[in-house]
N, C-alpha and C positions, 0 to 999 in steps of 0.2 A: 484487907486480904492478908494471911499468913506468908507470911516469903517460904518459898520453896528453892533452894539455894543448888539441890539436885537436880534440877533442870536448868541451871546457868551451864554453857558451854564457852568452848574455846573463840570461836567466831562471836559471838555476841559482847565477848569483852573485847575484841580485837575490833569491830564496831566500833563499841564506844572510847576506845584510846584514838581510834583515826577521825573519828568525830570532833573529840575534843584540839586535835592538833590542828587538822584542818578549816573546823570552824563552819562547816557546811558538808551538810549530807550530799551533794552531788561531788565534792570533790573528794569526799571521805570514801561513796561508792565508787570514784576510778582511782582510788590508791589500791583501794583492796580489789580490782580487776569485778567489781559487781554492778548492777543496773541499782538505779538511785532505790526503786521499791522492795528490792532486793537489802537492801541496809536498811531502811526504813523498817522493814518487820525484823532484822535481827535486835535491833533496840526496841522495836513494841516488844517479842517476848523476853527481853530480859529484862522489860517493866512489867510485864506479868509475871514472870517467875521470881519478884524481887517483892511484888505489891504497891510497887512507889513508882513514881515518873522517877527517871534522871536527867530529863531534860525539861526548863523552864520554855511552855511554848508557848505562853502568853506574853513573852517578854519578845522585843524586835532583835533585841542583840541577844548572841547565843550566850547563855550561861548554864549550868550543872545547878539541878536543884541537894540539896543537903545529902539526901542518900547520893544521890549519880555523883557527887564528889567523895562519897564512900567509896564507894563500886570503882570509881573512876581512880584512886591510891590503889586499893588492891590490883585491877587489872596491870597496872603496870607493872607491880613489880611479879603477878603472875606470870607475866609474858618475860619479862627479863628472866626469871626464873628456867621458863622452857626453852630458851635461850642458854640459857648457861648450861644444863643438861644436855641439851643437842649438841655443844663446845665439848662438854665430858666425855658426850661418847664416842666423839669423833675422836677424840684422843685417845681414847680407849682402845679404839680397833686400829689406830695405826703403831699404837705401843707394843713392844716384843712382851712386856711383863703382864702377868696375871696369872689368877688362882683357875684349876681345872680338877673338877671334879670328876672320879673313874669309879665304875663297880665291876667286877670281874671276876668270872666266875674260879673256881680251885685253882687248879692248872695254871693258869695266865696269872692270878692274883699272887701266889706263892712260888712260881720258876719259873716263869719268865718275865713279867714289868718289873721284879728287883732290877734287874744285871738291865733290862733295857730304859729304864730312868735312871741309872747310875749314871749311864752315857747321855743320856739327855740333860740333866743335870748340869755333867761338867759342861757340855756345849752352851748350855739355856739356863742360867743361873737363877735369872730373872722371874721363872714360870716354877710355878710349883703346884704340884700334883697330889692331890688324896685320893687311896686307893681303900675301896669297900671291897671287903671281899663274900661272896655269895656260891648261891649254885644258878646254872644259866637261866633258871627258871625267873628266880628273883631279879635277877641283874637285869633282865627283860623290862620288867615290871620298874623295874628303879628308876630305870633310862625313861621309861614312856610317862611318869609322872616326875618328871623335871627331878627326883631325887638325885641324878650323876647326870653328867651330859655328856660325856663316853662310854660305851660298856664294851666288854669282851668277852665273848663267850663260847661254848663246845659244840652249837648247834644252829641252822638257823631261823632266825626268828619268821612266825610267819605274819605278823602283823605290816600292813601297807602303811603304817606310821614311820617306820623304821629304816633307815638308810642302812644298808648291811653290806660289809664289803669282806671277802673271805683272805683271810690276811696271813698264817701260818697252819704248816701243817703238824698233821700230831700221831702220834701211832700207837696205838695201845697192846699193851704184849701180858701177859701169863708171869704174873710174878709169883714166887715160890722161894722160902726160906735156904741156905745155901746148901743145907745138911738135907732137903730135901729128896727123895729117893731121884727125885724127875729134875733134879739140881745140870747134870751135865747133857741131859736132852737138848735137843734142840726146840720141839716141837711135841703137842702133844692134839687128839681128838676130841673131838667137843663131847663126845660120850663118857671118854676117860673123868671130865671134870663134874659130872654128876656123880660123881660117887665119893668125891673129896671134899672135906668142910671147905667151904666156901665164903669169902666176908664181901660185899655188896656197898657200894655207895647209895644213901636215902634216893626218894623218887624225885624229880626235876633234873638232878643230875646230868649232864651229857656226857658224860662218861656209862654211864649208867644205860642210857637210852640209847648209846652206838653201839653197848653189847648186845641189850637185847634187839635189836636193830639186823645185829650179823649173825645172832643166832636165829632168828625168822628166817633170814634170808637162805643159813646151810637145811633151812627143815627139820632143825630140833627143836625138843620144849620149851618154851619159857624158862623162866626163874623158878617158876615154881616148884619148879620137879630139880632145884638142885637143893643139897643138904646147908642152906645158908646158916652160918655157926654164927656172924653177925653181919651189924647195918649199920656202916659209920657216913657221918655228916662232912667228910673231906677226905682228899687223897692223903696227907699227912698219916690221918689217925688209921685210913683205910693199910698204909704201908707198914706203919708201926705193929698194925695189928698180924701182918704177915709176917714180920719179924721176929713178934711173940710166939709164935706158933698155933695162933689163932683157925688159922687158916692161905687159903692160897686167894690170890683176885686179880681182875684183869685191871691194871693200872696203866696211866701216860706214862712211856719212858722218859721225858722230863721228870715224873716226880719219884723215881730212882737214879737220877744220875748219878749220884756220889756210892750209893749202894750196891751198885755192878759195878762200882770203878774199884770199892774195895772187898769187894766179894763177898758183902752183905747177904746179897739175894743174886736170883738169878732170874731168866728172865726167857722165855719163849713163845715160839709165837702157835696158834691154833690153827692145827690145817681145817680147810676149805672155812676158816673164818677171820680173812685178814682184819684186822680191824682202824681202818686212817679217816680220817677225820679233819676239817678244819674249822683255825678257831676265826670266827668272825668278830670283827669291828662294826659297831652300830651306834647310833647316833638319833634322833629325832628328827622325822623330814623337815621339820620346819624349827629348828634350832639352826640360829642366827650365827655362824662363825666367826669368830672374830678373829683377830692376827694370833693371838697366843695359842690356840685353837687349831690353825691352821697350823703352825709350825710343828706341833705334836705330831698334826695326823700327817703330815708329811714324813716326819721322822719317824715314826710308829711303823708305817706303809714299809718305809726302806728296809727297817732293820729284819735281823735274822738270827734268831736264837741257834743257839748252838746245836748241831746235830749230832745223832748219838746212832751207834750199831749196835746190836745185839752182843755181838761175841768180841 
């Protein structure tokens, strides 16, 4: 019979190590808490699944025939093995240090987890964090196939895999070059902004989808009806490009702060279409937390990015 080595389990070598220590299958079956016929077929199938007896039963005293003294070296040091890993990871999860993988969409990825792992950092020296940065579409997607096992993002997710907890707020406002005619406005109509080049963050976006979101909601058109002059891939390139004179866009007032602090741009907001938002923390329902893990989301939860006014 060919050995078939993919149907040996756990329990069937753990059989045959209490076999051989105890020296008799009824006392072998109450170490391992089983009925004697109970242990008796764990060693018949892992003499079919092996093709060889491991045990001599034609002999009165117990002895291992040539392979069961195979099987019977490996199994021990299998079992010490799953042994020493269950030690690892016990250690593991009451340890403060380890690596934490993050994906996160614009916004959260580029102004806020700088300034808020700067401080986690100096606190947690020991844990250290990579940060992907995406749009919330993807970072979705990253989290739910184990590619990051925190994400952060503009919108929320509706997948029942996902642990989603609504973590900061965010407000998006009417940004405009400073020489701009509508520069010392406060406020402008959502009709007024169809008629002015306009630059758009790509689709997935949540920035993207809480304007057209609040434009549904005032009862104007889509996107489609405004003069879009471009379509940038992040709020960076989306800002720059307002800068250039590209055009005007609705951005997070996070990714203008230093730009109204020195009178870059300017910044307003759209009547009957406030537009706030929060960004959510999500996680995998069934992502095992361990201590290093936990101390993030704990710190992550508390903090509070810095809040900004318009004027």
């Amino acid at each position: 019979m060919q050995p078939n080595m993919k149907n040996v389990n756990m329990l069937q070598l753990e059989a045959l190590v209490h076999l051989v220590g105890e020296r008799s299958f009824s006392l072998a079956a109450k170490r391992m808490f089983l009925s004697q016929p109970s242990l008796t077929k764990h060693i018949r199938n892992l003499e079919d699944a092996l093709g060889a007896e491991v045990v001599n039963r034609a002999s009165r005293a117990f002895t291992l025939t040539p392979e069961g003294r195979v099987v019977y070296d490996y199994a021990r040091r299998i079992l010490k093995l799953r042994e020493e890993a269950m030690d690892r990871v016990m250690r593991a999860r009451e340890s403060e240090a380890g690596d934490i993988r993050v994906a996160a969409s614009t916004i959260p990825a580029t102004y806020i987890l700088p300034y808020a792992l700067g401080e986690f950092r100096a606190k947690f020296p020991e844990i250290r964090t990579a940060v992907r940065a995406a749009d919330s579409s993807e970072v979705i997607e990253t989290v739910l196939v184990n590619g990051a096992e925190i994400g952060f993002i503009g919108k929320k997710p509706a997948s029942a895999k996902l642990v989603s907890e609504p973590l900061w707020r965010d407000r998006m406002v009417l940004a405009v070059p400073a020489a701009h005619p509508w520069a010392r406005r406060r406020s402008v109509r959502v009709r007024d902004l169809e008629k002015e080049p306009f630059v758009i963050r790509e689709k997935g976006s949540g920035t993207r989808e809480a304007f057209e979101r609040c434009l549904a909601e005032a009862g104007r058109a889509d996107l489609s009806q405004f003069h879009v002059a471009a379509e940038m891939g992040s709020s960076e390139a989306v800002k720059e490009a307002v800068i250039a004179g590209v055009g005007i866009s609705v951005i997070s007032v996070h990714a203008i702060r230093r730009d109204l602090k020195f009178g870059v741009l300017a910044a307003l907001s759209i009547e009957g279409c406030p537009i706030e938002r929060s960004f959510y923390l999500i996680y995998r329902r069934q992502f095992d937390l361990m201590t290093h893990h936990k101390i993030f989301l704990d710190f992550i939860r508390a903090y509070r990015p810095e809040s900004l006014s318009l004027r």
